[in-house]
N, C-alpha and C positions, 0 to 999 in steps of 0.2 A: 617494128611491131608486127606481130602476126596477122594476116588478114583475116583469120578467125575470131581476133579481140577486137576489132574494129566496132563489130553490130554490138558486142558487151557493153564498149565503151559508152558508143552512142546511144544504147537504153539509158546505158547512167546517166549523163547527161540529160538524155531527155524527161527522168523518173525527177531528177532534182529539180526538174525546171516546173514540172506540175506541179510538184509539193510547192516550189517557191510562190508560184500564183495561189493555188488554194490557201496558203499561209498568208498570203497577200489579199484574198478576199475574206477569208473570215475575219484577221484582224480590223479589217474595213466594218464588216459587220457587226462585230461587238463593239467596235468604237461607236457607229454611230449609233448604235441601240442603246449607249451608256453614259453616251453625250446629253449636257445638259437642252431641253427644247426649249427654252423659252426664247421667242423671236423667229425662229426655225420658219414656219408658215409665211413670215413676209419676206425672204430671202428668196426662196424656194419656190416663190412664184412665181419668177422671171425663168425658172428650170421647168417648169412644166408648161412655158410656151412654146407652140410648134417655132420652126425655126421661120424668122422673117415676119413673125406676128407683130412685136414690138415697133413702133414709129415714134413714140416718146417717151425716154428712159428719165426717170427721179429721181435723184441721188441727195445723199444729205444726210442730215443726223435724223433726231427723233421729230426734230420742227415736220420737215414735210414727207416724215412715214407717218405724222399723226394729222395734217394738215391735205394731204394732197389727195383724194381719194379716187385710185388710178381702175376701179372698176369704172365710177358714175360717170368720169372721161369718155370711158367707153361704149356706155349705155344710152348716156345722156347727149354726148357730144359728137358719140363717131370715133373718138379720136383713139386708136389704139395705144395704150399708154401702159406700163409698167411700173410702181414704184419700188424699188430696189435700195431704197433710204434703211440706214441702221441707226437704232439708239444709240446715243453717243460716239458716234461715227465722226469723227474729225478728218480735216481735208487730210490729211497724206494717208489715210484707210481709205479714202471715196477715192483716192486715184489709183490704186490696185485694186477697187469694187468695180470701178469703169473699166478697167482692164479684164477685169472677171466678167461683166457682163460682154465685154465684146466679144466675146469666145463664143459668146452662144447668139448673139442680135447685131443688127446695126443698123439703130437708129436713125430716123432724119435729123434727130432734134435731142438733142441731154440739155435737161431742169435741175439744174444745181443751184439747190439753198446754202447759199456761204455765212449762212450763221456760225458757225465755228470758228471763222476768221477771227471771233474777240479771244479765244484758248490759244495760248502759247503752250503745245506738247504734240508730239509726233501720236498720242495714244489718250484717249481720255482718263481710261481705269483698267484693270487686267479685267473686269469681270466684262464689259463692255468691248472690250478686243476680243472676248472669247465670240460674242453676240455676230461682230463680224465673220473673224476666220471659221468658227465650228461652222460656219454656214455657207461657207466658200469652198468649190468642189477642191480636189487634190490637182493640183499644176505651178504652175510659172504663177500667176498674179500673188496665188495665196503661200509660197515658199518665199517670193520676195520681198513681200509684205512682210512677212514675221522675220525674216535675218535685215531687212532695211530699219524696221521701227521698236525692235526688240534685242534688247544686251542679250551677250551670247548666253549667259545662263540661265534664262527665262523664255527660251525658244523651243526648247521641246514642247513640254503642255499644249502650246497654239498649233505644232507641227502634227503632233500624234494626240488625239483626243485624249486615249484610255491614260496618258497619265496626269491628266486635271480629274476623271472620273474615274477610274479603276475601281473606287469605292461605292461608286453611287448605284451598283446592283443592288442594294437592301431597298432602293426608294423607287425603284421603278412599277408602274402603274401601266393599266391596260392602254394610256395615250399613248407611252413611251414605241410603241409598237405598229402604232395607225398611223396610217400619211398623212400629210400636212394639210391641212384645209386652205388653198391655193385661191378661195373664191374672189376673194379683197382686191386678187391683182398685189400683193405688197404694202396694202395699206392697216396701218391699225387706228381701229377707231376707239376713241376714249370718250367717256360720260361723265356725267356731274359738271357742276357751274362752280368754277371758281372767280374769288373779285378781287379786285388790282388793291393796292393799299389807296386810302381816301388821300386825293392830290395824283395821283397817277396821269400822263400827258404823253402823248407823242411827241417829243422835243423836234424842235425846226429842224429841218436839212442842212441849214448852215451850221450847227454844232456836230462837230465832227473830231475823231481824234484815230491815230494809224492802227492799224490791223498785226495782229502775229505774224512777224517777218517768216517762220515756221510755216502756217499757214497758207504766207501767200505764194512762199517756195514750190510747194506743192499743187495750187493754186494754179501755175503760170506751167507745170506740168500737163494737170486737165483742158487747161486750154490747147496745149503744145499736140496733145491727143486729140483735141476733137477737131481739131486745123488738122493736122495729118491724114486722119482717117474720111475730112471731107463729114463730120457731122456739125451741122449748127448746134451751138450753146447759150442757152438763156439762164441769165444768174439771176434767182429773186432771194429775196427773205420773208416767208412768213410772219404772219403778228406775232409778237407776244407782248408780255410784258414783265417786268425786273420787280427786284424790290425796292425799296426806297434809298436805300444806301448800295447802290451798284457798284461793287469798286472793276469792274470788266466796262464802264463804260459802252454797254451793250449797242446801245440806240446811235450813241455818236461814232462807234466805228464803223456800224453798216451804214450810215449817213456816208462816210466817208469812203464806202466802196462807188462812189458811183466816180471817182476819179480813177479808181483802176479800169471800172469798166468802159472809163470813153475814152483811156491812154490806150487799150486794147480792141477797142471799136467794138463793144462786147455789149450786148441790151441789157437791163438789170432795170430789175422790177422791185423797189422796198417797196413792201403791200404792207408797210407800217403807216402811208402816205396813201392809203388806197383804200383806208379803211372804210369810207362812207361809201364812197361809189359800190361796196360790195356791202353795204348794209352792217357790218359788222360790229359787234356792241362789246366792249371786253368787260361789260358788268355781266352777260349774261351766254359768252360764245367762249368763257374758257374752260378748261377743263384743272387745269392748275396754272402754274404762274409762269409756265415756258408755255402750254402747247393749249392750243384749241382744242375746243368740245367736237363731238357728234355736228348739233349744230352750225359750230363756226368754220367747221371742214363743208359742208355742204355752202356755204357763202365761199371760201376762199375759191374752191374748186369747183366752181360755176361762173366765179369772175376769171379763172385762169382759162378757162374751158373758151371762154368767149374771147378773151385775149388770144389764146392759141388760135382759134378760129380762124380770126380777123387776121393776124400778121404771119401766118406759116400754112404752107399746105402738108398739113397733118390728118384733116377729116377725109377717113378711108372712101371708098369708092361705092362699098355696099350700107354707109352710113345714111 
């Protein structure tokens, strides 16, 4: 080649490699400006902490994004906390959420609610995977996630926003545009008082029955990570309560996690069994028939507050 086509070349080169980034950030930009928000704000709060802020990370489904509230930890308690819990978030999504937070924190300490252990499925519902992945930055956790827990032809949409929303430009509003309101720390708080059906009980500890072998596959993955990386792991489950014909067996198989967690030497907390000591009343502390109210979030997370306390050095320096 001529020494003369050489610098030609290398502009070309160089002219396609802009375009490829600018074509590569604006598409970024129109996706997430077209992307569905809803959840956006509790995701996105562990993004906009400086790096090395977080000392206890909360993972889980909607139980302890509605249950844990990872500001008052910190107001109340000291204790730097994040919660990073997804609606309908079942364990094998909280183990590439664990992975996605590690990118940006590293905990002394992950709070994993293994309520989902009673769901037999790698994904709750496509609308509830989107809640996770649209909200999970572009890398390794959230590419894995979608080609490990999704058939090959229902992986685009989770990979590339714009084509779940391509359309959704007609309904976009001035929120669509504003930053996330990050104040919560990751928590969402829910109102109104819901009541258990008349007979409703905590059944004993000794009624127990096995967990989603799916589940605990995944399961014994989060642990495998939080041993590797050197973070302690405390497994609870949040109150709730069922309906009267439970066919998930709800209550007897988190009864029945406390054999995984002492085959694993792993502390777990069912605060189904904790409910006095935290004052908590399910005639008047729920919000609907899985998750605590306003109120019954300010009881779980002031007895977890004082538990963290007591057993872990969590409460920061300038607390």
């Amino acid at each position: 080649m001529d020494k003369r086509q050489k610098p030609a070349a290398k502009t070309g080169v160089l002219r396609t490699l802009v375009f490829a980034l600018l074509f590569a950030a604006l598409f970024h930009l129109v996706s997430e400006t077209l992307e569905d928000k809803h959840y956006r704000e509790y995701m996105a709060a562990l993004y906009a902490e400086p790096k090395g802020a977080v000392d206890v990370l909360i993972l889980g489904s909607s139980h302890p994004l509605n249950a844990v509230d990872a500001a008052r930890l910190n107001e109340t308690w000291g204790i730097r906390a994040n919660n990073f819990a997804q609606t309908g978030q079942v364990l094998p999504q909280t183990y590439y959420a664990l992975r996605e937070a590690l990118r940006y924190q590293k905990p002394k300490l992950v709070v994993l609610d293994i309520y989902k252990v009673v769901q037999d499925s790698l994904i709750d519902s496509p609308a509830t995977m989107h809640h996770t992945a649209d909200n999970m930055t572009p890398g390794l956790p959230k590419a894995e996630m979608v080609f490990d827990l999704l058939p090959r032809g229902e992986r685009a949409e989770y990979l590339f926003n714009i084509v779940a929303y391509h359309t959704r430009w007609k309904e976009l509003t001035a929120e669509d545009f504003a930053p996330p309101d990050v104040s919560a720390k990751g928590t969402e708080v829910l109102h109104g008082v819901y009541q258990p059906y008349e007979g409703f009980a905590v059944l004993p500890e000794e009624r127990t029955a096995p967990p989603a072998a799916v589940e605990i596959e995944y399961l014994d993955k989060i642990v495998a990570l939080c041993g590797k990386e050197g973070i302690e792991l405390l497994l609870i489950s949040v109150p709730f309560t069922t309906a009267e014909d439970d066919d998930l067996n709800r209550q007897e198989v988190l009864n029945g996690m406390t054999a995984y967690a002492e085959e694993h030497g792993l502390p777990y907390l069912n605060l189904m069994h904790r409910t006095e000591e935290m004052g908590l009343d399910f005639m008047t502390d729920m919000a609907d028939m899985y998750h605590v109210n306003e109120q019954g979030m300010r009881k779980v997370t002031d007895w977890l507050g004082a538990y963290l306390t007591a057993h872990y050095d969590v409460v920061s320096a300038g607390a």
